[in-house]
C-alpha positions in Angstrom: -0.1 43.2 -25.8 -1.1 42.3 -22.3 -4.8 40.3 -23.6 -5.0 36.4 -22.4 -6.9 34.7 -25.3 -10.1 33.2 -24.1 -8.5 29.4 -24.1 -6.0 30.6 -21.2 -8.3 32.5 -19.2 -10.2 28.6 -19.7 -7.4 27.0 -18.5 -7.5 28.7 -15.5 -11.3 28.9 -14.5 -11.2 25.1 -14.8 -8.1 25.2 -12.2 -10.5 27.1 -10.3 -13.4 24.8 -10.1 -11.5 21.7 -9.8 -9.5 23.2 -7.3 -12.0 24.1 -5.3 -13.9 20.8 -5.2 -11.2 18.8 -4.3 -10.4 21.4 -1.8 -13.9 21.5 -0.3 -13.9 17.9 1.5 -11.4 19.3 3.9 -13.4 21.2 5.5 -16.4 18.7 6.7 -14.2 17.2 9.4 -15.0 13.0 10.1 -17.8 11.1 11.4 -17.7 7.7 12.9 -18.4 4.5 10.7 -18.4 0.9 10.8 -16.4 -1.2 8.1 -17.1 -4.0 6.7 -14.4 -6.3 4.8 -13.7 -9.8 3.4 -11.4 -11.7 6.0 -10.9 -14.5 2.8 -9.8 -14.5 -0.5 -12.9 -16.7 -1.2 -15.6 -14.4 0.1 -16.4 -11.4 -1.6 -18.2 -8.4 -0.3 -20.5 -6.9 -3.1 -24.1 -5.5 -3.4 -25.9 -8.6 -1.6 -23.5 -7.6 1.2 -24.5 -4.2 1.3 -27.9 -5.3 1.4 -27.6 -7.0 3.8 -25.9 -4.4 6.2 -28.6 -2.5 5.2 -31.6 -5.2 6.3 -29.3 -5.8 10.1 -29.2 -2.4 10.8 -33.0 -1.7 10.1 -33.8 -5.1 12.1 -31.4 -3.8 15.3 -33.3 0.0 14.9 -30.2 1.8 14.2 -30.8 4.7 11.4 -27.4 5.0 9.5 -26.4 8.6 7.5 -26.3 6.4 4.2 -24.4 2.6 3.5 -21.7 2.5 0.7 -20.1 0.0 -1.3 -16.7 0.1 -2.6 -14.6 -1.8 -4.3 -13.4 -3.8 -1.4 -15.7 -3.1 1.3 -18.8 -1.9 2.9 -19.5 1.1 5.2 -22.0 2.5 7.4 -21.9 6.0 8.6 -23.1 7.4 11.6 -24.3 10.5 13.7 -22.4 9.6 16.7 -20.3 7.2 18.1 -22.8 5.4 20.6 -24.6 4.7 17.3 -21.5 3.0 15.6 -20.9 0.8 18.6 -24.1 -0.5 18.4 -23.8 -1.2 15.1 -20.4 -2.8 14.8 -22.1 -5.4 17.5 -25.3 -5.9 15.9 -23.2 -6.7 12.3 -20.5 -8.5 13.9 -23.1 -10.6 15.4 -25.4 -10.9 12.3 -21.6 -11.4 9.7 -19.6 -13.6 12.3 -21.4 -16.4 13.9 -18.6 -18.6 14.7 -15.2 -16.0 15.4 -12.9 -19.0 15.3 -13.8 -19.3 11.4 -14.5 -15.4 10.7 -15.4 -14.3 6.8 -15.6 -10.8 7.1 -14.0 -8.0 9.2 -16.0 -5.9 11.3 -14.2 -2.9 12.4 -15.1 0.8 13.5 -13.3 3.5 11.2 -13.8 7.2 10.3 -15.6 8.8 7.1 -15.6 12.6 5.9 -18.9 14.4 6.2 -18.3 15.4 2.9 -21.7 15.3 0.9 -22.5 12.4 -0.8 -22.4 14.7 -4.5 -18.7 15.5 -3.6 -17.8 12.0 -3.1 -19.5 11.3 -6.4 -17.2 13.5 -8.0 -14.1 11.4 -6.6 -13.6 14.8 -4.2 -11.4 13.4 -1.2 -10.3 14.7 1.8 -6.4 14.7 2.3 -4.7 11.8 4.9 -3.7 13.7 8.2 0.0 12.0 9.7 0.2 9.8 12.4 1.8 13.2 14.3 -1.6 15.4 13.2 -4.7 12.7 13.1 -3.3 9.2 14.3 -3.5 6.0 12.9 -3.7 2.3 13.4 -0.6 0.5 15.6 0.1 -3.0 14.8 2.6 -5.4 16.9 2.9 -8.6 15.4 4.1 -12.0 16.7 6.6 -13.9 14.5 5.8 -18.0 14.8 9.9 -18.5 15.2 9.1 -22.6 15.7 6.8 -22.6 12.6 10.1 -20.8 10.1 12.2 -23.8 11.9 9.8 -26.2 11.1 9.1 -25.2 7.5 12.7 -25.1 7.1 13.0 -28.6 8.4 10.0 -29.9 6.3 11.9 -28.2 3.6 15.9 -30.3 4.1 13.7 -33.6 4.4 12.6 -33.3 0.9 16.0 -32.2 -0.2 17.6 -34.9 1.6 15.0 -37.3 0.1 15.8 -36.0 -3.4 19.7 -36.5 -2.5 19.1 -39.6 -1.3 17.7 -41.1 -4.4 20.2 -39.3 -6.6 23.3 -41.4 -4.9 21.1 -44.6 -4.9 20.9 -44.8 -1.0 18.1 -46.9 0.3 16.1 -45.9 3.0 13.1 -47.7 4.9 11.8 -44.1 5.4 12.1 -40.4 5.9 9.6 -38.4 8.5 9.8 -34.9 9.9 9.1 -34.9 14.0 9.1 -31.0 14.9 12.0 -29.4 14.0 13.8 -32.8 13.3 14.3 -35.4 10.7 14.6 -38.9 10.8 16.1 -41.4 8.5 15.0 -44.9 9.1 18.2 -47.6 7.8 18.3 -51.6 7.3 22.0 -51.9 8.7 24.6 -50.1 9.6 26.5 -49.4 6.3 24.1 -47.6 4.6 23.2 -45.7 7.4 26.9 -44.5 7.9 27.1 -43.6 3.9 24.0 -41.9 4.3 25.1 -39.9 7.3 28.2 -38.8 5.1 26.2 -37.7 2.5 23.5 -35.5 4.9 27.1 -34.0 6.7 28.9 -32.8 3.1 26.0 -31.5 1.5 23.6 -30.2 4.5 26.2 -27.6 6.5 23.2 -26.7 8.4 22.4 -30.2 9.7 23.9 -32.1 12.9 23.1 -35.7 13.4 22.5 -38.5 15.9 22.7 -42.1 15.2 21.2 -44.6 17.3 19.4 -48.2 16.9 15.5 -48.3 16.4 14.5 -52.2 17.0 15.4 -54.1 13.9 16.5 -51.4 11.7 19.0 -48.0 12.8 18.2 -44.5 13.1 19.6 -41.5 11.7 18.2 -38.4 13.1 19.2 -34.8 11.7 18.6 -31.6 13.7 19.1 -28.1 12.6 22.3 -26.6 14.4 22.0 -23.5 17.0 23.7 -21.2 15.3 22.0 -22.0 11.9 18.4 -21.9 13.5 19.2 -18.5 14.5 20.5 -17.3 11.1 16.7 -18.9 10.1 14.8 -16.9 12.4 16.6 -13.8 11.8 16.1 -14.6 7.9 12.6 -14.9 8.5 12.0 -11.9 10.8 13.4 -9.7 7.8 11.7 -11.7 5.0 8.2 -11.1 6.8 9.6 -7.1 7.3 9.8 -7.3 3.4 7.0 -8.6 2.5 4.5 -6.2 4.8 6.3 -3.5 3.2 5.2 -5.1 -0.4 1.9 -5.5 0.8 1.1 -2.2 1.8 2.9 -0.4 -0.8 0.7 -2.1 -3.1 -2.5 -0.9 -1.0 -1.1 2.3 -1.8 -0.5 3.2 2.4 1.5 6.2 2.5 4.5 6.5 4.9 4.4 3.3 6.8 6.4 2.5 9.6 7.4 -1.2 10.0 10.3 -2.0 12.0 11.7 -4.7 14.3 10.8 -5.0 18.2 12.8 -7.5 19.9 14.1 -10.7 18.8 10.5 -12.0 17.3 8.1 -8.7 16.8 7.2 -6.4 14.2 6.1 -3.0 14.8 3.5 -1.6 12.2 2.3 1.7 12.2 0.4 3.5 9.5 -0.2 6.9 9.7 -3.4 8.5 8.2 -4.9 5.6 7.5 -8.8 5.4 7.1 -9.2 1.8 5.4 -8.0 -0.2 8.6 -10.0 -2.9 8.1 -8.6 -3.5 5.2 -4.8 -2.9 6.5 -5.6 -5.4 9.2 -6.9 -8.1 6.8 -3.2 -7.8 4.4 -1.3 -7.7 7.4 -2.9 -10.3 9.4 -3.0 -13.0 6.3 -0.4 -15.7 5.6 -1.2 -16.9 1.7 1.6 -18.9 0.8 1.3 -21.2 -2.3 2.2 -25.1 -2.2 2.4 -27.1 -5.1 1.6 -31.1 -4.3 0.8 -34.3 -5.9 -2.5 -35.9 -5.4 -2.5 -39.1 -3.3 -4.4 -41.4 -6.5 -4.5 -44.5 -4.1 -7.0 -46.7 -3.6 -6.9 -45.8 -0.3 -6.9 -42.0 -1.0 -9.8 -42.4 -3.1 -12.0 -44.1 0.0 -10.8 -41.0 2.5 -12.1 -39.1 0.1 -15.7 -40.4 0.6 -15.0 -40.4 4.2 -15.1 -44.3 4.1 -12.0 -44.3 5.5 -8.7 -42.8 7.0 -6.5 -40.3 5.3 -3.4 -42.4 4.7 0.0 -42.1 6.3 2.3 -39.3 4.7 -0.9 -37.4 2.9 -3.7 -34.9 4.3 -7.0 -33.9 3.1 -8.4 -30.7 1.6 -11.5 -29.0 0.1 -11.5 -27.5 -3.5 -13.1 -23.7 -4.1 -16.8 -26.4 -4.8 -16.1 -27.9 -1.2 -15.1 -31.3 -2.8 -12.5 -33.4 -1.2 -9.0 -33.7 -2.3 -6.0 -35.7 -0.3 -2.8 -34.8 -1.7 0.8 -35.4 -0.6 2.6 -34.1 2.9 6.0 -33.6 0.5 5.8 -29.9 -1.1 7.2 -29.8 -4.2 7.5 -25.7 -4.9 6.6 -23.0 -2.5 5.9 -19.3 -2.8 9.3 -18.6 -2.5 9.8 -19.4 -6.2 7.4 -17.4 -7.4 9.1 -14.1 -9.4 6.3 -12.7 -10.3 2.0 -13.7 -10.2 -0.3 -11.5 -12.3 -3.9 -11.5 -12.8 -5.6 -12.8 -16.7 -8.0 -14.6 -18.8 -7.1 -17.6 -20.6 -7.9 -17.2 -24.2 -9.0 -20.6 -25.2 -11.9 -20.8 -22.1 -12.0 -16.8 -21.4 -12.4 -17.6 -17.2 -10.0 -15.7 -15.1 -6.8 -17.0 -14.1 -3.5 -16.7 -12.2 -0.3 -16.1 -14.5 3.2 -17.3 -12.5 6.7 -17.0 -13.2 8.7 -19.4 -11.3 12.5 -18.8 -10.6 15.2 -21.0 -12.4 15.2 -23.6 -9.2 11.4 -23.7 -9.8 11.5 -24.4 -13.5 13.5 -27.2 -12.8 11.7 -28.4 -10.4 8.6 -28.4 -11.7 10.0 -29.5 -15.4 11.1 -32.7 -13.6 7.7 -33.1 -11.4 5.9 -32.9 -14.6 7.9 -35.3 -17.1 8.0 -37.5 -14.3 4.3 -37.2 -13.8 2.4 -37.0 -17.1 -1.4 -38.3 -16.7 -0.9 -37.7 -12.9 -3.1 -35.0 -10.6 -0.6 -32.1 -9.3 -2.8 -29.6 -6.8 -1.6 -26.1 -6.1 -2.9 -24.8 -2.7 -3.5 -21.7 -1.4 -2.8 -21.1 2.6 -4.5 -18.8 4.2 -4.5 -17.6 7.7 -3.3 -21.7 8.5 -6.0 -23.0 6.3 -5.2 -24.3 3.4 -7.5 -24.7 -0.5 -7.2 -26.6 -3.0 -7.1 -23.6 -6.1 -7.1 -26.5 -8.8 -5.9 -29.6 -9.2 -5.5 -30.3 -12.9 -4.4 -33.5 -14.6 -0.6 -33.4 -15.8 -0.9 -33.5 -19.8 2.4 -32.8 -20.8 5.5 -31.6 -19.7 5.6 -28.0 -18.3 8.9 -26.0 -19.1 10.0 -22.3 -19.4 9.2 -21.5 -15.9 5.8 -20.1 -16.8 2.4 -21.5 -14.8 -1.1 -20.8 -15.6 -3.4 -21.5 -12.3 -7.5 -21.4 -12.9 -10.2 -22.8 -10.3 -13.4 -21.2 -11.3 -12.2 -17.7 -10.3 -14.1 -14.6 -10.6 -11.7 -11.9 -11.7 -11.5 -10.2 -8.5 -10.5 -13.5 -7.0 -7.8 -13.9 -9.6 -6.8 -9.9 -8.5 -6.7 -10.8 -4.9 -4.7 -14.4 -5.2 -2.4 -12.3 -7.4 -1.5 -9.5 -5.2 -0.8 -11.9 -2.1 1.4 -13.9 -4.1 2.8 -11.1 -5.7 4.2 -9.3 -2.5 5.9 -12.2 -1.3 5.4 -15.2 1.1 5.4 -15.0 4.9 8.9 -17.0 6.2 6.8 -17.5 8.8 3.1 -17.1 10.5 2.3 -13.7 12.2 -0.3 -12.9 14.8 -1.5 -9.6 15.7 -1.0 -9.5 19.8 -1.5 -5.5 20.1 -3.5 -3.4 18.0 -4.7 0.0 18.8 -6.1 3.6 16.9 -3.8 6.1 18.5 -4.3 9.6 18.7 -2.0 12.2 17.5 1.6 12.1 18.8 1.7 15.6 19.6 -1.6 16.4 20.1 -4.8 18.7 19.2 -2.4 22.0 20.1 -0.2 21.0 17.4 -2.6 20.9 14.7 -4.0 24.3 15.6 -0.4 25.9 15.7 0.1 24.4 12.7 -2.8 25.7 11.0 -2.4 28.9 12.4 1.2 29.4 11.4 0.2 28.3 8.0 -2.6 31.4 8.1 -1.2 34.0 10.3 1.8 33.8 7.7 -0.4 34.0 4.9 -2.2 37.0 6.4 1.3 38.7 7.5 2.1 38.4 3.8 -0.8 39.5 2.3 -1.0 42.4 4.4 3.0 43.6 3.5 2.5 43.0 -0.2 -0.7 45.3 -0.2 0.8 48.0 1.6 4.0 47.5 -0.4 2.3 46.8 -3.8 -0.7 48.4 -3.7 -3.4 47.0 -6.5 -0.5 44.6 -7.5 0.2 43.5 -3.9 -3.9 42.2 -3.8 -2.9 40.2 -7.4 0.1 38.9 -5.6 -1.7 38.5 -2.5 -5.2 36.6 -4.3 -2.4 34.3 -6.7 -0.7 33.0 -3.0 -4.2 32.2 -1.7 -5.0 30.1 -5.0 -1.7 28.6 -4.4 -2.5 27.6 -1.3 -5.9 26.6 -2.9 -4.2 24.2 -5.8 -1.7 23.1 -2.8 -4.6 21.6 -0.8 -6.4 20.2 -3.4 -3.4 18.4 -5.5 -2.9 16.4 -1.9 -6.0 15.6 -1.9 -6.2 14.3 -5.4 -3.2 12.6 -4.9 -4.5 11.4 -1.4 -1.1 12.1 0.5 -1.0 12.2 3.8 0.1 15.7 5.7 2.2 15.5 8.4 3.4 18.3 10.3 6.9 18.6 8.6 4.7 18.9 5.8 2.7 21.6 7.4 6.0 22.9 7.6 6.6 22.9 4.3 3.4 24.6 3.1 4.3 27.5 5.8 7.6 27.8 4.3 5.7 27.6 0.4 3.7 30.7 0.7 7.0 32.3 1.6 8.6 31.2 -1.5 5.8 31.6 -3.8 5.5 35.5 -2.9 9.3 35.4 -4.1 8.1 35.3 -8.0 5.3 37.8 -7.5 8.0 40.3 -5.9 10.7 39.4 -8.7 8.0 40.7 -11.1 6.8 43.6 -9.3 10.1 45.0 -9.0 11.0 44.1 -12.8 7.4 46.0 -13.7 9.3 48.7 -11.5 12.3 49.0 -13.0 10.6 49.1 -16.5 8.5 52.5 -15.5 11.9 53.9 -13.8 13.5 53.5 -17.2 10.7 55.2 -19.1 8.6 52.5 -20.3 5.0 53.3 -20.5 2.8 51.2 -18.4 1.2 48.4 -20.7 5.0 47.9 -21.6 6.3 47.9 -18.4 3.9 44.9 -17.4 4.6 43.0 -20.8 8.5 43.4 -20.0 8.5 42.6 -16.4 6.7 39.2 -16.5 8.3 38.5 -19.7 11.7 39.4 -18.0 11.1 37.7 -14.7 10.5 34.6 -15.9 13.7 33.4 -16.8 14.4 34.0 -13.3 11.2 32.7 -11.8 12.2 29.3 -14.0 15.8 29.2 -12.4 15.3 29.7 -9.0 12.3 26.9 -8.7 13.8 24.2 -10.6 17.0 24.5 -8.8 15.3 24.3 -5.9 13.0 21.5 -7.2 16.2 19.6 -7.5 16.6 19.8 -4.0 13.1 18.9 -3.0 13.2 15.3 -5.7 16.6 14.7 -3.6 14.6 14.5 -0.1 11.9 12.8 -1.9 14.2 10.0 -3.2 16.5 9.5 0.0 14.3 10.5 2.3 12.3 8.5 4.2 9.3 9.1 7.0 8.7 12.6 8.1 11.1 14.1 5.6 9.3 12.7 2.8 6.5 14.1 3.9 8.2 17.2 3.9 9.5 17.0 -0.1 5.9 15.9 -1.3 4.4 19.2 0.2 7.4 20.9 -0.7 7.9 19.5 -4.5 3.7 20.1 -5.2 4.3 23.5 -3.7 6.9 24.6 -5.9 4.9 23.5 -9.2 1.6 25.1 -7.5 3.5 28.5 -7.2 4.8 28.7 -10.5 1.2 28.3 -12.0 -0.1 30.9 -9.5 2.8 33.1 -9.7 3.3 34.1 -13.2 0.6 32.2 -15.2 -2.5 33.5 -12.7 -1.3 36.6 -11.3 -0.8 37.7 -15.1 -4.7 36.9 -15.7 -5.5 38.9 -13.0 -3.3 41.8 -14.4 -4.3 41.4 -18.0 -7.9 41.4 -17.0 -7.7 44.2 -15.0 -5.5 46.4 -17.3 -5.4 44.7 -20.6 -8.4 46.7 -22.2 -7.3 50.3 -21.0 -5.4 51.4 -24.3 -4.8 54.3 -22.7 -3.1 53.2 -19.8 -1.0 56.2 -17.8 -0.1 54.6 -14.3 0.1 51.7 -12.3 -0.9 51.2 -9.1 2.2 49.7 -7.9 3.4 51.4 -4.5 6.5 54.2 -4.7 8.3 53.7 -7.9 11.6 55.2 -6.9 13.7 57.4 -9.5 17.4 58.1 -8.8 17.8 61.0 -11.4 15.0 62.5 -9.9 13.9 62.2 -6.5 10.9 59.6 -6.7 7.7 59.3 -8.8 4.3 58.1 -7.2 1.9 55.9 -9.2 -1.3 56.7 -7.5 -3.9 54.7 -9.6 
C-alpha cells in the first residue's frame, strides 16, 4: 500500500544529483577575469585566439587559473585582481595595436570559482540583480544630425524617383547636410518642380534662388518635422537595443530615455559585458547599391585614378576594391526578417532576407531595370562600411525574398543575421559613460536577505518538528530540497535573482510547508476516525492532494499574471515565485511520500505514527509516541 516502485524512488535520486550540481556553483563565489571578444562581424575569436592569449600572457609572466574558449569569446581567470589588470594591459596591447581601428574587445569581467569539472557539466551559477551584485551601466549618445541627414539622403532619392516619373528635367540633384538641392535650366521647370516637391513631400520647405546660368531649388526639412525625426529615431534605436539583447538572452534590462538625445542602459547580473558592449555599441545597417561599371570607376579601382563624382569606394570580405553608387536603393529598414542558411546548389553559408512590400517593389524594379548589371549589398558597421557581395544581376528578382553569400563561414552568416534581424539603428550611437556598479542597496542587503531566507527556513523547521514529530523532519528535509530544486532550476535556467525575488523564495518555503501541513493533518484525522496507520498515510496524501493541486495552481495563475504584465523587479519576483510553486509540489507530496514510504512502507505491522498529539474529541486525546 504505501511501497514506491523502484522507477519512482529513481526519479527522485536523479532530482537529487542534478539538483545538487547545479546547486553547487553557488557556493564558489567570483574571481576576476579578463574578456576577450570580437569588436567585428569579420573577425572571429576561435582556438588560434585562445592560443594566442595563452602565448601573451606567458611572454608578460602572468600565471592565469586556466584560459577558456567559448562560443563567442575568450577568458582568462585570475587569482587576484592586480593580476587581471596587468593582464587586460598586456592583451590589450598585444590584440589592439591601433585603438582607432580596434578588432577585439578587451574588457575585465567576473568568473565563478566553480571547478573546472562542474563547468564541464554545464553547472552554472545563478545571475545576482543589479539591487544584489551590480551590473554594467550604459549611457548612449544618439547622433540627432546623422537621423536628419539619413533622412535627407533618403527624400533626395525619392524626389529623384518623382522626378522622373512626371518627366521633369533636372541638371542635378545633391544632398549638402541636412539639405537638398535641385539644380534647373529656367524658370518653368523649376517652378513645376517646386509644385511637385510641396504636394507630395509635406515634410519639405523650399528656397528658390538663381545659381549662375541655371536656378536653384533648395529643399530643407521643416522644424517641426525634424523633431518628429529625432524623436522617431530615439525610440527606433530604444527598440532595437531591446531586440538586441533580448536575443543575447540578458535578463531584465533596463533601457530607457535620458534627455532629449540619450539612452540609459542598464543590465543587471550581467557577466558577458564584453559582449553586451560590443551589440550595443554596433550600428550594422544594410545598404543595397549599384556598382559604378564606368570606365572611370574601373581606373579608381586600381587606384589610377579618382573615385568619381556621386560614387565612393569600398573593400569586399578579400580586401578587393569596389566603387558603387552614393544613391541607396533599400535599407535595413525593409528588412522583415534575416535568417541564417546554406544554399543548396554551392552548400556555403548564406544570409536569407525578407524584404517588406515597399522593398519588393523596389528591388523588382532595380533588378528588371538592371539585368547583367553589378548590385552590391553592404554591411555598416560601427561607420565602416563592406562590401558582403556584389553579384551580377541575372534575372529579375521578385517575391520579396533575397539570398546574400560572400564567402561566409556559418558563424559569420549567424552574426550578420542576428544584427539585421533585431533591427537597424535610426541613427548612430556612442557610448559616452559606461561603468560596473556595485549593488544599489548594498552588501547588508544581500546578507539580510540571505538570512531571512534561512532563519525562516530554520524557524519552520524547528515548529514542524516539535509539532510533527518524525513527520515534521520529512516535512522539514522535503522544504530544504525545495529550496534545493529552487536554487538549482535558476541556475539551469540562468535567471537572475533580485531581491524581490529573494523575497519570493522567503515567502516560498512558507507556502510550501502549507502542503506538508494539509497532509499531516489529513494523516491526523484518518487515525482520529479509526483508521490504522499504513491507511491513514495512504488516505491522507491520497486525500490532500486534490487540495494540494487547487490551492497551487490557483495561485500559479496569479504568479503567470505578474510574469506576463509585469515588468523589472516584479518579474523577478513571479519567476522565483512561479519555479517555487512547481518546486514545492514535487517536494511536497511526491518527496515527502518517499521519505514516508521508505521509512514505514515495510513495517506490515505498523501500530503508531510518530506524528505529534493526535487529538480525539470522544475521548480526551490519544498520543502516538513512536
Amino acid at each position: 500500500m504505501n511501497r514506491y516502485p523502484i522507477w519512482k524512488y529513481t526519479i527522485i535520486l536523479i532530482a537529487l544529483v542534478v539538483g545538487f550540481l547545479h546547486t553547487l556553483p553557488n557556493f564558489f563565489g567570483e574571481a576576476p577575469a579578463v574578456q576577450v571578444s570580437s569588436a567585428k562581424v569579420t573577425i572571429k575569436v576561435d582556438d588560434s585566439t585562445k592560443l594566442r592569449v595563452e602565448e601573451i600572457l606567458k611572454a608578460a609572466g602572468l600565471t592565469a587559473d586556466f584560459v577558456t574558449l567559448d562560443n563567442t569569446s575568450v577568458k582568462a581567470r585570475f587569482g587576484n585582481t592586480e593580476t587581471q589588470l596587468k593582464a587586460k594591459d598586456a592583451i590589450q596591447k598585444a590584440l589592439i595595436p591601433d585603438a582607432a581601428n580596434a578588432g577585439y574587445i578587451v574588457a575585465l569581467n567576473l568568473l565563478s570559482r566553480s571547478p573546472v569539472w562542474l563547468t564541464s557539466l554545464h553547472a552554472f551559477p545563478m545571475y545576482l540583480g543589479l539591487d544584489l551584485r551590480g551590473g554594467v551601466h550604459f549611457m548612449l549618445q544618439v547622433d540627432m544630425q546623422a537621423a536628419l541627414a539619413k533622412k535627407a539622403e533618403s527624400l533626395s532619392g525619392d524626389i529623384r524617383t518623382s522626378l522622373r516619373e512626371k518627366n521633369v528635367r533636372h541638371s542635378g540633384i545633391s544632398r549638402n547636410g541636412q539639405t537638398i538641392e535641385v539644380r534647373f535650366r529656367d524658370m518653368p521647370t523649376l517652378g513645376a518642380a517646386k509644385a511637385l516637391i510641396l504636394d507630395q513631400f509635406a515634410d519639405l520647405q523650399t528656397i528658390e534662388a538663381p545659381d549662375g546660368t541655371e536656378f536653384r531649388l533648395t529643399a530643407s526639412i521643416k522644424p517641426e518635422a525634424a523633431r518628429r525625426v529625432q524623436d522617431q529615431s530615439l525610440k527606433q534605436n530604444i527598440t532595437t537595443l531591446h531586440n538586441r539583447i533580448n536575443e543575447l538572452g540578458v535578463a531584465e534590462p533596463v533601457i530607457q530615455q535620458q534627455g532629449l538625445d540619450r539612452i540609459v542602459v542598464q543590465l543587471p547580473g550581467v557577466q558577458d559585458t564584453a559582449k553586451a558592449k560590443d551589440i550595443l555599441g554596433r550600428t550594422a545597417t544594410l545598404e543595397v547599391r549599384m556598382v559604378d561599371e564606368t570606365s572611370e570607376a574601373r581606373a579608381a579601382e586600381s587606384g589610377a585614378a579618382a573615385v568619381p563624382f556621386g560614387s565612393e569606394r569600398y573593400l569586399e570580405r578579400n580586401s578587393q576594391p569596389v566603387i558603387v553608387k552614393k544613391q541607396v536603393i533599400l535599407t535595413g529598414e525593409n528588412l522583415t526578417d534575416a535568417q541564417p542558411g546554406f544554399d543548396s546548389q554551392t552548400q556555403e553559408a548564406v544570409v536569407n532576407l525578407t524584404l517588406d512590400a515597399k522593398g519588393a517593389r523596389i528591388f523588382r524594379d532595380v533588378t528588371r531595370e538592371s539585368v547583367g548589371k553589378r548590385m552590391a549589398i553592404l554591411l555598416f558597421e560601427k561607420g565602416k562600411g563592406e562590401v558582403v557581395t556584389a553579384p551580377v544581376i541575372r534575372s529579375e528578382i521578385g517575391g520579396g525574398r533575397v539570398q546574400i553569400s560572400g564567402r561566409m563561414t556559418s558563424m559569420e552568416a549567424n552574426d550578420t543575421a542576428l544584427l539585421l534581424r533585431a533591427g537597424s539603428l535610426a541613427a548612430p550611437m556612442e557610448i559616452i559613460e559606461e561603468t560596473t556598479i556595485g549593488p544599489s542597496l548594498g552588501a547588508e542587503n544581500i546578507a539580510k536577505g540571505f538570512n531571512s531566507v534561512t532563519y525562516g527556513f530554520a524557524a519552520v523547521a524547528v515548529f514542524m518538528c516539535m509539532y510533527y514529530v518524525l513527520f515534521g523532519m520529512f516535512s522539514s528535509i522535503s522544504l530544504a530540497v525545495n529550496l534545493l530544486l529552487l536554487v538549482a532550476m535558476l541556475s539551469m535556467l540562468q535567471a537572475t535573482l533580485t531581491l524581490p525575488g529573494m523575497a519570493a523564495m522567503a515567502l516560498v518555503l512558507g507556502m510550501a510547508i502549507d502542503s506538508n501541513v494539509l497532509i499531516n493533518e489529513r494523516v491526523r484525522e484518518e487515525l482520529r476516525n479509526g483508521a490504522s496507520a499504513q491507511a491513514a498515510i495512504h488516505a491522507g496524501y491520497d486525500r490532500a492532494w486534490a487540495t494540494i493541486l487547487d490551492s497551487n495552481v490557483t495561485t500559479l495563475i496569479a504568479g503567470l499574471a505578474l510574469l506576463a504584465f509585469g515588468s523589472g523587479p516584479v518579474r523577478g519576483f513571479a519567476v522565483v515565485h512561479c519555479l517555487g510553486i512547481l518546486t514545492s509540489m514535487f517536494s511536497g507530496v511526491f518527496f515527502s511520500r518517499g521519505l514516508v514510504n521508505l521509512w514505514y512502507g515495510r513495517q506490515n505491522k505498523l501500530k503508531s505514527l510518530s506524528i505529534g498529539t493526535v487529538w480525539r474529541p470522544d475521548a480526551g486525546n490519544q498520543v502516538a509516541p513512536q
